[in-house]
C-alpha positions as CSV (number, residue, x, y, z in Angstrom):
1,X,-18.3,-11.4,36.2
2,X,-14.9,-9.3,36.5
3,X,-13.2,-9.3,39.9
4,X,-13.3,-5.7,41.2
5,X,-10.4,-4.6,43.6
6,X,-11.5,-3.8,47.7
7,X,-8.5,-3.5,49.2
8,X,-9.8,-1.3,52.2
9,X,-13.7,-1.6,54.4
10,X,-14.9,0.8,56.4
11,X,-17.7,-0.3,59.4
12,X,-19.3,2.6,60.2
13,X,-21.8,1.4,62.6
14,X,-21.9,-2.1,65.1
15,X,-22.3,-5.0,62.6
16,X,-21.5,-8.5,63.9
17,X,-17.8,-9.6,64.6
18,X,-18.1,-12.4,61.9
19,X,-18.5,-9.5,58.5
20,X,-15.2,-8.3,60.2
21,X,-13.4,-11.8,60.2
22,X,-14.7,-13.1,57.1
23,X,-13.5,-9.9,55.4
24,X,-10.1,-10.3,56.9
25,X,-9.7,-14.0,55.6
26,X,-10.3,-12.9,52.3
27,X,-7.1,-9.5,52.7
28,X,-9.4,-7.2,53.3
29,X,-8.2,-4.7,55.7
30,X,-11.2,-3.8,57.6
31,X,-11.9,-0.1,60.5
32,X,-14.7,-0.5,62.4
33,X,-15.9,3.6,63.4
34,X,-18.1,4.2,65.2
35,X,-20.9,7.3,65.9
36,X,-19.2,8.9,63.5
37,X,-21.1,12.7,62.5
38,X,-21.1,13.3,59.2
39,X,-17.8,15.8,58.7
40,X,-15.8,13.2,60.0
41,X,-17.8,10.0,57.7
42,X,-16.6,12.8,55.1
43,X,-12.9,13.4,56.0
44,X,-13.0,9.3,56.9
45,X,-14.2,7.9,53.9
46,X,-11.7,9.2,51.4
47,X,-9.6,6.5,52.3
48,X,-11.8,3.3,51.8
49,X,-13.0,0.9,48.8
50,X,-15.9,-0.2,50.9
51,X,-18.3,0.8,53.3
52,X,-20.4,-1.4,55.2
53,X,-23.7,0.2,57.7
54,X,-26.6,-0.9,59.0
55,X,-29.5,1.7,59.0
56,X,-28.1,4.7,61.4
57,X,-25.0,5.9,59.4
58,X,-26.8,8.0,56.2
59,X,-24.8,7.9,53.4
60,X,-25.7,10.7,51.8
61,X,-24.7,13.0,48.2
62,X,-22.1,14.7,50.0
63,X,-20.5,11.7,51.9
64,X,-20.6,9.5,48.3
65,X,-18.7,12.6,46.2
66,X,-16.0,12.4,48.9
67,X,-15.1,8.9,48.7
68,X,-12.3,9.0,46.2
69,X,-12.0,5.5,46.1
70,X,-15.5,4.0,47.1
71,X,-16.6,1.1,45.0
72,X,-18.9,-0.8,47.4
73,X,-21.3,0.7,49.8
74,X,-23.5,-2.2,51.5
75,X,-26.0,-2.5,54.0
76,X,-26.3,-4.9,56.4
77,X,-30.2,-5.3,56.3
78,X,-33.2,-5.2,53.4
79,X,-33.4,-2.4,52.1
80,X,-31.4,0.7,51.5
81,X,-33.2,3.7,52.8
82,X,-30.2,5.6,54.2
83,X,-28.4,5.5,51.4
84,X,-28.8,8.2,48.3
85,X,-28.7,5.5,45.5
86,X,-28.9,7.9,42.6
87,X,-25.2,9.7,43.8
88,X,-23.8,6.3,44.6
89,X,-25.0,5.2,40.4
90,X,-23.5,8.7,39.0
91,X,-19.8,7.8,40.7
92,X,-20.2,4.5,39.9
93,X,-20.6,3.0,43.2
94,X,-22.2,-0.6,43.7
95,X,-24.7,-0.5,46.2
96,X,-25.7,-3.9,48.1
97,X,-28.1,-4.8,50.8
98,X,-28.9,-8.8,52.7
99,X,-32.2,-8.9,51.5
100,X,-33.0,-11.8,53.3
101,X,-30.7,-11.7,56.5
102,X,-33.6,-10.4,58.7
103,X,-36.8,-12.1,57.2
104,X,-37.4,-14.1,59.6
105,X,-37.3,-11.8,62.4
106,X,-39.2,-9.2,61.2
107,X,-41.9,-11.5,60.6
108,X,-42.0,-12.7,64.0
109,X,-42.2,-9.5,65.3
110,X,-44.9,-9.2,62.9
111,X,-46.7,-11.5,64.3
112,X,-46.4,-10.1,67.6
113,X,-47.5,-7.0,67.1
114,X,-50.6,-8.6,65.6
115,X,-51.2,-10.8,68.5
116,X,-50.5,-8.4,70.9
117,X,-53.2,-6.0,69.2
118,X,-55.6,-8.9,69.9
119,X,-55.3,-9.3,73.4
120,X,-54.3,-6.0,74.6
121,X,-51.0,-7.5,75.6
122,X,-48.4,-4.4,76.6
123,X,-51.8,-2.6,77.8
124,X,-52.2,-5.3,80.5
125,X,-48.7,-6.2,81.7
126,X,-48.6,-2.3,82.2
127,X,-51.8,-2.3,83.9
128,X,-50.3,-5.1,86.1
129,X,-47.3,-3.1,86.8
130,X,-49.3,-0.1,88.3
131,X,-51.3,-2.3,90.8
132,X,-54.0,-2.9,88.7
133,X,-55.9,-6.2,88.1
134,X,-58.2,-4.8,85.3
135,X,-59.9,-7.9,83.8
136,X,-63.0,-5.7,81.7
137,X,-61.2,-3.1,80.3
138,X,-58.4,-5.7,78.2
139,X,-61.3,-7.6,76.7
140,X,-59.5,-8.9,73.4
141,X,-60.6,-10.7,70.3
142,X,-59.6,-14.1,68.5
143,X,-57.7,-14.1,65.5
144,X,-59.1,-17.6,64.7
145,X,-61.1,-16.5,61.9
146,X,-60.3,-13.5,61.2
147,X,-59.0,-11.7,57.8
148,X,-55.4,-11.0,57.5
149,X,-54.7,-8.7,55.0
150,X,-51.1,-8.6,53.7
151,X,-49.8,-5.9,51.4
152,X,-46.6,-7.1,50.1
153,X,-46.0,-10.7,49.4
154,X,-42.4,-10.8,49.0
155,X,-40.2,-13.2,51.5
156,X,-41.7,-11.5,54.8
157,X,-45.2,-11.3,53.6
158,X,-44.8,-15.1,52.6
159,X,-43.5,-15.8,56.5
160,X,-46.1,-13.7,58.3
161,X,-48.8,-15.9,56.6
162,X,-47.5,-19.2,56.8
163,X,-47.5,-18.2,61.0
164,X,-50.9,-16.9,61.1
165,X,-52.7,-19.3,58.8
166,X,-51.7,-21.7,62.2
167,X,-53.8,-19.6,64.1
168,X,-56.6,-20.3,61.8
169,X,-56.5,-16.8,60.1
170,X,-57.8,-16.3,56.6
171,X,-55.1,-14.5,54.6
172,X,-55.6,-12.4,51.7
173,X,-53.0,-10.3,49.8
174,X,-52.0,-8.0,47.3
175,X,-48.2,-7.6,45.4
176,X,-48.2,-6.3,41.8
177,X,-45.0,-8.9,41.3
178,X,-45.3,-12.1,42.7
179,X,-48.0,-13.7,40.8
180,X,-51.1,-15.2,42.1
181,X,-50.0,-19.0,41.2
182,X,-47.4,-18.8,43.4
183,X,-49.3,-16.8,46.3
184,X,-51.5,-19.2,46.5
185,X,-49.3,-22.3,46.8
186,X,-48.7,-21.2,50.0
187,X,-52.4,-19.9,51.2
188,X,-52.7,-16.0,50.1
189,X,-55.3,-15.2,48.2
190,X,-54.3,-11.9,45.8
191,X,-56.8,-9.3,44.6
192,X,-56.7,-5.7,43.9
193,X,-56.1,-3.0,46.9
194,X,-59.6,-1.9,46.4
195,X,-61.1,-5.5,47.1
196,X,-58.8,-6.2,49.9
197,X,-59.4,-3.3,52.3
198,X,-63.3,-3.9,52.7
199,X,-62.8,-7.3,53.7
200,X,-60.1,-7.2,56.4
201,X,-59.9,-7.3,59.9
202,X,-56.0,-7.2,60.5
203,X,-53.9,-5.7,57.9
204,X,-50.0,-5.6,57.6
205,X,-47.5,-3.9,55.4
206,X,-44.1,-5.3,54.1
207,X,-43.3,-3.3,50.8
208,X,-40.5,-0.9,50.3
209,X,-40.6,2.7,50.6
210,X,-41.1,4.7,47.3
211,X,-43.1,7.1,45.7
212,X,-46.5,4.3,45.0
213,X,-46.4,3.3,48.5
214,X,-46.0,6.8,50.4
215,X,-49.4,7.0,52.1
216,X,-50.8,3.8,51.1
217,X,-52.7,3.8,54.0
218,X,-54.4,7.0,54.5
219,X,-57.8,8.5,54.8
220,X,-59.6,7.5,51.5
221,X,-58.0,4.2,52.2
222,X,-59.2,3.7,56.3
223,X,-62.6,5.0,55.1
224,X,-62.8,1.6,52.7
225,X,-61.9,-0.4,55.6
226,X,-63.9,-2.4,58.4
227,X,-64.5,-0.3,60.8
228,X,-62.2,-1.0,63.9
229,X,-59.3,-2.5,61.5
230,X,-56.4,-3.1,63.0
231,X,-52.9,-2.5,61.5
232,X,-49.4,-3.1,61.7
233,X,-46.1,-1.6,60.3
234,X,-42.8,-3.8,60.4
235,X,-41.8,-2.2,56.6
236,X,-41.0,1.3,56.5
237,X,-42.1,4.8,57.7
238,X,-44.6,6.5,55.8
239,X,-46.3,3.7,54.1
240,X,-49.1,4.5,56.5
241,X,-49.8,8.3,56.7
242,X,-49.5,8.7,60.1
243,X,-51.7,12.0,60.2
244,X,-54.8,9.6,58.8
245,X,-53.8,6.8,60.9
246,X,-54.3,9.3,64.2
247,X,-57.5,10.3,62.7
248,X,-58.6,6.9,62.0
249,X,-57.8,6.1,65.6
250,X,-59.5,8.4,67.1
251,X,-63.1,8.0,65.0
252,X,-62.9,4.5,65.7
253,X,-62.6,3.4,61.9
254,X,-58.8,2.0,63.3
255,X,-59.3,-0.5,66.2
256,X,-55.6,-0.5,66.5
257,X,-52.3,-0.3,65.7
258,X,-48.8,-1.7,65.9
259,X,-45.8,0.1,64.7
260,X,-42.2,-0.4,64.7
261,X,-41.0,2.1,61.9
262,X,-42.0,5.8,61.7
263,X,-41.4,8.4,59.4
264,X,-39.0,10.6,61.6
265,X,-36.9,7.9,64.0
266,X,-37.0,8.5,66.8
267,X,-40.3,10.7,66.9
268,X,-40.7,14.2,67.9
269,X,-44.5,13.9,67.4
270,X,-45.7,11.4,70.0
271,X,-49.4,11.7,69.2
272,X,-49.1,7.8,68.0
273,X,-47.0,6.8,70.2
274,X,-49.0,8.3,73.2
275,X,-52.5,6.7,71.8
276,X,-53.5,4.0,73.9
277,X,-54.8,1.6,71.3
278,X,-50.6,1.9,69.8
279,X,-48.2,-0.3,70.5
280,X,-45.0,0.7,69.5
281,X,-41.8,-0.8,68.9
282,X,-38.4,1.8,68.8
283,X,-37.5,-0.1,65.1
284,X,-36.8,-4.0,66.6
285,X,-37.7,-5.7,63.2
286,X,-34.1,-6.9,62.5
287,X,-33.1,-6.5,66.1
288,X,-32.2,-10.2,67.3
289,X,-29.1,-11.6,67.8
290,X,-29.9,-14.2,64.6
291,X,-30.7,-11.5,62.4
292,X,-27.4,-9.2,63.0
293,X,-25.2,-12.7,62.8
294,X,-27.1,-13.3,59.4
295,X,-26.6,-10.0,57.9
296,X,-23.3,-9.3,59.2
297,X,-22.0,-12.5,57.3
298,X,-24.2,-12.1,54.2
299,X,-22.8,-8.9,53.6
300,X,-19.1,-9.9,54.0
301,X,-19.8,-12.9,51.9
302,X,-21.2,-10.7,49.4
303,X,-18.6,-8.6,48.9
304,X,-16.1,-11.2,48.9
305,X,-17.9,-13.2,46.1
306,X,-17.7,-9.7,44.0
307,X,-14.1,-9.1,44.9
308,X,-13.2,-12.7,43.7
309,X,-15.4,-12.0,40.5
310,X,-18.1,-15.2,41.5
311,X,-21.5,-13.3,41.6
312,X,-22.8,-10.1,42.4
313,X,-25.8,-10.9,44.6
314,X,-28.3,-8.0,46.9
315,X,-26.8,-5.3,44.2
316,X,-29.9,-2.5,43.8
317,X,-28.1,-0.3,41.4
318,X,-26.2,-0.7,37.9
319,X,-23.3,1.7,37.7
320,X,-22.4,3.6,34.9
321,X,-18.7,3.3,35.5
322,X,-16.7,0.7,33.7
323,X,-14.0,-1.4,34.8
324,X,-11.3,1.0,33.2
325,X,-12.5,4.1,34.5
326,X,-13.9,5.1,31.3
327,X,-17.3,5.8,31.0
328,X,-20.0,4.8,28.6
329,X,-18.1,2.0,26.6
330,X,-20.9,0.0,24.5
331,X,-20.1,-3.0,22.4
332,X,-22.4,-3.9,19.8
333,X,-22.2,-7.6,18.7
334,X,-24.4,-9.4,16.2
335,X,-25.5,-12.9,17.5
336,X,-26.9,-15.9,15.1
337,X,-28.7,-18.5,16.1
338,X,-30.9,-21.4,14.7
339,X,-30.6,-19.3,11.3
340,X,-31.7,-16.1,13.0
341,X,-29.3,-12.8,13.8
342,X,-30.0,-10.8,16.5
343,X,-28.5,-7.3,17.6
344,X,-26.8,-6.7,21.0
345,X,-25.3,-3.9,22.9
346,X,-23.5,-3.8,26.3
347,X,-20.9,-3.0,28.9
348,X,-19.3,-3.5,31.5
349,X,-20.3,-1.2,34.6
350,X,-18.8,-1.3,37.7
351,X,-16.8,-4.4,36.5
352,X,-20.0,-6.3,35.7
353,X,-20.9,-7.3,32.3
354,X,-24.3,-6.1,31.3
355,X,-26.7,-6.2,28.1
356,X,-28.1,-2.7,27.6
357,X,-30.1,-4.1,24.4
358,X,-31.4,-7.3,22.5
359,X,-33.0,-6.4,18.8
360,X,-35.6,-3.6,19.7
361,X,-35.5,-3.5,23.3
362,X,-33.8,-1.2,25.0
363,X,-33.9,-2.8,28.8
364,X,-35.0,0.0,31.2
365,X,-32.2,-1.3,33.8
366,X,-29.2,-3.1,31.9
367,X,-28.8,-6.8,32.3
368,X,-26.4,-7.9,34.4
369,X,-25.0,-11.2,33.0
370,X,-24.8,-13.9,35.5
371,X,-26.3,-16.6,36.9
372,X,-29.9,-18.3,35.2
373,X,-31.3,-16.3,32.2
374,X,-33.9,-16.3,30.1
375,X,-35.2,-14.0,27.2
376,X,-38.3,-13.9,25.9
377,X,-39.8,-11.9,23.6
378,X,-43.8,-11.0,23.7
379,X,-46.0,-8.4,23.5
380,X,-46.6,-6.0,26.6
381,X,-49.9,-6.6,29.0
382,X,-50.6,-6.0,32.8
383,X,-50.7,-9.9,32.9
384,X,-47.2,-10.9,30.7
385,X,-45.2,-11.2,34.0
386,X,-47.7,-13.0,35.8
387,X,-48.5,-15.5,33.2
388,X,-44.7,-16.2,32.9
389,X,-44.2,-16.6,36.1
390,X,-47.7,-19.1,36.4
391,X,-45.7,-21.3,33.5
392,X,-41.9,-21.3,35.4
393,X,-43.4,-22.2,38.8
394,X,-45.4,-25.0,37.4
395,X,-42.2,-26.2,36.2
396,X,-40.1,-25.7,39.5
397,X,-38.4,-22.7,38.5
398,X,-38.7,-19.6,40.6
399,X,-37.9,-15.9,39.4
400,X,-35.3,-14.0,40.9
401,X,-35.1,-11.0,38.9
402,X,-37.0,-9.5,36.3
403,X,-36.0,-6.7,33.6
404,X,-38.4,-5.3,30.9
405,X,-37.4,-2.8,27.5
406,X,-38.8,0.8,28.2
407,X,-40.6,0.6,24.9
408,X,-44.1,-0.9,25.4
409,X,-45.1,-1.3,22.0
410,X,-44.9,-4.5,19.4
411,X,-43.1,-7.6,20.4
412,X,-40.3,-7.3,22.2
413,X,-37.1,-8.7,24.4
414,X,-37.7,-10.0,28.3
415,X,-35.0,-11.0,30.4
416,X,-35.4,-12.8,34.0
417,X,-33.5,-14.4,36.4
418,X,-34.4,-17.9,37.3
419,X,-33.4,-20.1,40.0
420,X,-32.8,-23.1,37.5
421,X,-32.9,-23.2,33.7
422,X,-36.0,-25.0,32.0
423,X,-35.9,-28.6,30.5
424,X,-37.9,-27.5,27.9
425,X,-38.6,-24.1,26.5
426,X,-41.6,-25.2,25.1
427,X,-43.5,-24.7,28.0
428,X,-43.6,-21.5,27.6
429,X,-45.6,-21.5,24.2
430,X,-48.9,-20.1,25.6
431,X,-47.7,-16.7,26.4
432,X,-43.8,-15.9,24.5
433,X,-43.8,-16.0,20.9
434,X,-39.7,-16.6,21.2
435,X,-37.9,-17.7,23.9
436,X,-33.9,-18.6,25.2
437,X,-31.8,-19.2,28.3
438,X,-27.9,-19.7,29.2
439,X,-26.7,-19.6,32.4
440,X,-23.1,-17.6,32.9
């Protein structure tokens, strides 16, 4: 990929000393601000290539048609909640997150939310506190046994039930990407959301927030549960309606709950957090000294490999901004290959090569062109991805990325990212029809 020029970082929030340093090394002059309110992020920003925050400083439409000069926005954490992606795209503007900087921690806390639901835990050391000794009234439950629903089987799904399959938990799961196959190499079950929720005793959330997971949890949804299901929320605010969830609580249909994320942080409306069968967490997923050492570097490193023009790795958006400053530059190219000729078109977009389309199919996010590809071209079904994927792990190779045309008719072009390129293509006979791979 094409170098792209950060001269100039702005920390706006308390990120570990070693994003600052490694930054530095590299001639990056780096401001670390502070609490900054929003006027002043405004009259602030104008003078930076980069800003780096964790999940207080909201980078919203306003702050983004400020920043002059802003190429890079990144977030030190998964996800990137606080920051209005869409703006960001329109002005060009990369935006990056550590997507797997705090795994590990929020799955432990995870973990101990569920425990802690099963024994009554924070109840009882209250209890304690007050003079108590209330032996009866903390009666708990095993989780040897038990269902563990998990609704998201990405990397924090995958920790939580490696850690609770130890306690002897059964652990079923549901993730429209990551396909069966590989699920089950490591002890998750998939089905559909409407087989999973009858069946579980413990259920826990680790998707992102958007518009198909708003309310995932609500009050069609509790009434399919067990009764006295317990839940947990280490992913984001709202995925659980909160309204339902109360209700839930209160009929008895929710046994329990454990939540670190809400949709308004810190809550006004403490009718959760006041139940007594919540425990509640102010937002600690990624708070532990590992995770903010992990995302602080990660994010520095990041940005450094994308200044030097190595990779461009945690980027959620493709910019429509070219490297010259002019806008909407296509080149069309015909390639040939094995006697065949195949039509191309792409850019470059905020200094990154991309293919916007191969033949027919016009990818629905362009391409960007590095690392492991491989194209394939099929016909469109609910089970294409899945199948592909079922073929590459029995072969060793993972998928790290995934981009399909926005036509769904016919045969057409498939492009994923893939941790290693395949020996033999061949092995993908029983579901592409063609297939290639370079790596760049």
């Amino acid at each position: 990929m094409a170098p792209i020029s950060i001269k100039s970082v702005l920390i706006s929030e308390s990120v570990d000393p070693r994003c600052r340093a490694i930054l530095e090394e590299n001639g990056i002059r780096v401001t670390e601000k502070q609490n900054m309110k929003k006027d002043e992020l405004i009259a602030e920003i104008k003078d930076y290539d980069g800003l780096v925050v964790r999940s207080a400083t909201k980078v919203t439409a306003d702050i983004i048609n400020a920043a002059d000069n802003l190429k890079i926005i990144g977030r030190a954490g998964t996800g990137v909640d606080n920051v209005d992606v869409d703006a960001a795209t329109k002005k060009g503007i990369i935006v990056m997150n550590t997507p797997s900087g705090n795994t590990i921690s929020a799955a432990e806390l995870t973990c101990a939310l569920l425990m802690s639901l099963s024994r009554n835990v924070p109840q009882a050391a209250m209890s304690m506190k007050q003079g108590n000794w209330d032996r009866k009234k903390f009666m708990g439950a095993e989780l040897f046994g038990k269902v563990l629903g998990i609704v998201g089987l990405g990397r924090i799904g995958k920790e939580v039930a490696s850690r609770m399959q130890s306690f002897g938990m059964r652990t079923i799961g549901y993730d429209p990407i990551t396909p069966p196959e590989v699920s089950a190499s490591w002890g998750v079950e998939q089905m559909s959301l409407e087989q999973l929720w009858p069946q579980c005793d413990y259920i826990t959330v680790h998707t992102p927030l958007m518009p198909s997971t708003v309310g995932l949890l609500n009050d069609e949804t509790f009434a399919k549960c067990k009764k006295g299901v317990k839940v947990v929320n280490c992913a984001r605010g709202g995925i659980i309606d909160e309204a339902a969830l109360v209700r839930a609580l209160e009929s008895g249909q929710c046994g329990g709950a454990g939540l670190d994320v809400f949709v308004e942080e810190p809550p006004k409306e403490r009718s959760l957090i006041n139940h007594p069968n919540v425990i509640s967490c102010p937002h600690l997923g990624a708070s532990t000294k590992e995770a903010q050492a992990r995302c602080g570097e990660d994010i520095a490193l990041q940005i450094v490999d994308m200044v030097q023009g190595k990779k461009l790795v945690g980027a959620v958006n493709q910019t429509h901004c070219v490297s010259d400053g002019n806008a909407g530059d296509v080149c069309k190219v015909e390639l040939t290959a094995n006697s065949c000729s195949y039509k191309a078109s792409g850019s470059v977009q905020g200094g990154v090569p991309v293919l916007l389309q191969l033949g027919d199919s016009v990818f629905r996010q362009p391409v960007s062109l590095a690392g492991n590809l491989l194209f394939f071209k099929a016909s469109a079904s609910p089970q294409l991805l899945s199948s592909v994927a079922g073929l590459l792990a029995a072969e060793g190779v993972e998928i790290e990325s995934f981009s399909a045309p926005a036509d769904r008719a016919g045969d057409l072009w498939y492009c994923v990212g893939v941790s290693s390129l395949l020996r033999d293509l061949s092995a993908l006979k029983p579901s592409v029809k063609e297939a290639a791979q370079l790596s760049i």
